[in-house]
C-alpha positions as CSV (number, residue, x, y, z in Angstrom):
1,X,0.0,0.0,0.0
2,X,2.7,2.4,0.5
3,X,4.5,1.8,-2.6
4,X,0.6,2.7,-4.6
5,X,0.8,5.9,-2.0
6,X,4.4,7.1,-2.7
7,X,3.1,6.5,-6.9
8,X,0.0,7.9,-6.7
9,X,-0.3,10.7,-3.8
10,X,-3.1,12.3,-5.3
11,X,-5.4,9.2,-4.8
12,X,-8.0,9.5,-2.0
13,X,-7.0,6.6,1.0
14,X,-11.0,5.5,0.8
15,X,-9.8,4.5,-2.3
16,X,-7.1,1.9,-1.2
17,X,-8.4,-1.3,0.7
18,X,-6.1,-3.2,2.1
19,X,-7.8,-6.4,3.7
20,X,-8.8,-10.0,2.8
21,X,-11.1,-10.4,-0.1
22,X,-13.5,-11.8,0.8
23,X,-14.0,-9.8,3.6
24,X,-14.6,-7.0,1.8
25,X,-17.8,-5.4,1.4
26,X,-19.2,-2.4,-1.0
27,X,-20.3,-2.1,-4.6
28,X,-19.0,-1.2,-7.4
29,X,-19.4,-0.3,-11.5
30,X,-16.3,-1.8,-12.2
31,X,-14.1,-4.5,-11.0
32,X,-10.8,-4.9,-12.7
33,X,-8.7,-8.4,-12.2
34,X,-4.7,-8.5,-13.3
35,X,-3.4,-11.4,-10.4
36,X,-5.9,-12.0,-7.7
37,X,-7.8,-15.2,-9.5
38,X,-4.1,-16.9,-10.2
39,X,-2.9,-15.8,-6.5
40,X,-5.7,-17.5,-4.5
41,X,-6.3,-21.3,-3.9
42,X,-8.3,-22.5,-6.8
43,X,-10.8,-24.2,-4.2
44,X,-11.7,-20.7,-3.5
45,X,-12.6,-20.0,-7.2
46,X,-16.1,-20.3,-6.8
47,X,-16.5,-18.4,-3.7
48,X,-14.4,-15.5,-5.5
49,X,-16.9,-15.5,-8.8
50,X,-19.8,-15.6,-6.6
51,X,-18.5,-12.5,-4.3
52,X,-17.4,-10.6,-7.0
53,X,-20.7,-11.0,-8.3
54,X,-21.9,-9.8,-4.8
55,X,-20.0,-7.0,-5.0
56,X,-20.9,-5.7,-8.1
57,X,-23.8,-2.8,-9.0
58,X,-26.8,-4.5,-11.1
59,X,-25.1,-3.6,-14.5
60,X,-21.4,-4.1,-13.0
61,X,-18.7,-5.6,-14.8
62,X,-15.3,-8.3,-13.9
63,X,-13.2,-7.3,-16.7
64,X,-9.5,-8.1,-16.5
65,X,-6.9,-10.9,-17.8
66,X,-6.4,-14.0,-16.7
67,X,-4.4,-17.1,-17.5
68,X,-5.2,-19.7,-20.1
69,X,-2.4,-22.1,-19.2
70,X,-1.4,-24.1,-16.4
71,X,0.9,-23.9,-13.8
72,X,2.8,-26.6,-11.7
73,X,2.6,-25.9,-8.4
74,X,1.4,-22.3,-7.6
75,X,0.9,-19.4,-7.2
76,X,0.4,-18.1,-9.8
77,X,-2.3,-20.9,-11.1
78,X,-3.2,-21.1,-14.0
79,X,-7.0,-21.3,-15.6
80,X,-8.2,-22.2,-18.4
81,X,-11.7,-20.7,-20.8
82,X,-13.4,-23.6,-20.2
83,X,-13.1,-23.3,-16.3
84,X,-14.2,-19.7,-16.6
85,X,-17.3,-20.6,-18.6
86,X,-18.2,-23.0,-16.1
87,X,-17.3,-20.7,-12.7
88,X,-18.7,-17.4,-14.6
89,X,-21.7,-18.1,-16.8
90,X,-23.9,-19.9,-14.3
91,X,-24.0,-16.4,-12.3
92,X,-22.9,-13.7,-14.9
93,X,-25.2,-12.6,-17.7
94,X,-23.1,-11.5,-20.3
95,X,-20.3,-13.4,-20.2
96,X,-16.9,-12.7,-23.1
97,X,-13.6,-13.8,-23.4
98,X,-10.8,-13.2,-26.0
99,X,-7.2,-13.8,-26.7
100,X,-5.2,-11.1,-25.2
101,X,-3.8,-9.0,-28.1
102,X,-1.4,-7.1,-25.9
103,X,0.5,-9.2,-23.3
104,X,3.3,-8.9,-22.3
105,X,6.5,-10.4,-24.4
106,X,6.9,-13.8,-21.7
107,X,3.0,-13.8,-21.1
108,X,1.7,-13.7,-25.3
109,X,-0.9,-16.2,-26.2
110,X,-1.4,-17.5,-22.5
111,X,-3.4,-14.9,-21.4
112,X,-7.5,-14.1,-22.1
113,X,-9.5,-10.8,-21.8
114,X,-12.6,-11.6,-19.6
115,X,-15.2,-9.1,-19.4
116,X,-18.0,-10.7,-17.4
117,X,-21.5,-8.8,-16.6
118,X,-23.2,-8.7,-13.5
């Protein structure tokens, strides 16, 4: 949290949350995922979709990148499109993913854009 503090001063400290996950409450437009899903224990993948689902506004939207590739070991674990279709679309109602056109150089073609709506 400091280091996002000493980058970005001007950036109001109710707008920094620094706690668990899924103890967090609120709601929001927009939700934006770069490493949480491949951090977290993938037993805890459902309870994530299903809170950030919780934590979204009626029109809200997940949108972010995650991994379509697998991992040994972990973290980071991997994913894959068909494990998002079957964690996301039972609860989201628009529900798109696409190969990542702008990845990094180490991360090209293993990563999807998710946009996922509440």
């Amino acid at each position: 949290m400091n280091t996002i503090r000493t980058q970005l001063p001007e950036l109001p400290s109710e707008n920094v949350h620094v706690q668990d996950f899924f103890e967090h409450r609120g709601t929001y437009d927009l939700i934006m995922e770069q490493t949480l899903f491949c951090a977290i224990d993938p037993k805890l993948r459902k309870q994530y979709a299903e809170h950030v689902h919780a934590l979204l506004k009626p029109t809200g939207k997940l949108v972010g990148v995650m991994f379509d590739r697998s991992f040994e070991g972990g973290p980071p674990f991997g994913g894959s499109k068909e494990e998002y279709l079957e964690l996301f679309s039972p609860i989201f109602s628009n529900v798109k993913m696409e190969s990542c056109y702008n990845s990094i150089e180490p991360r090209r073609g293993t990563e999807l854009f998710v946009q996922f709506e509440k």
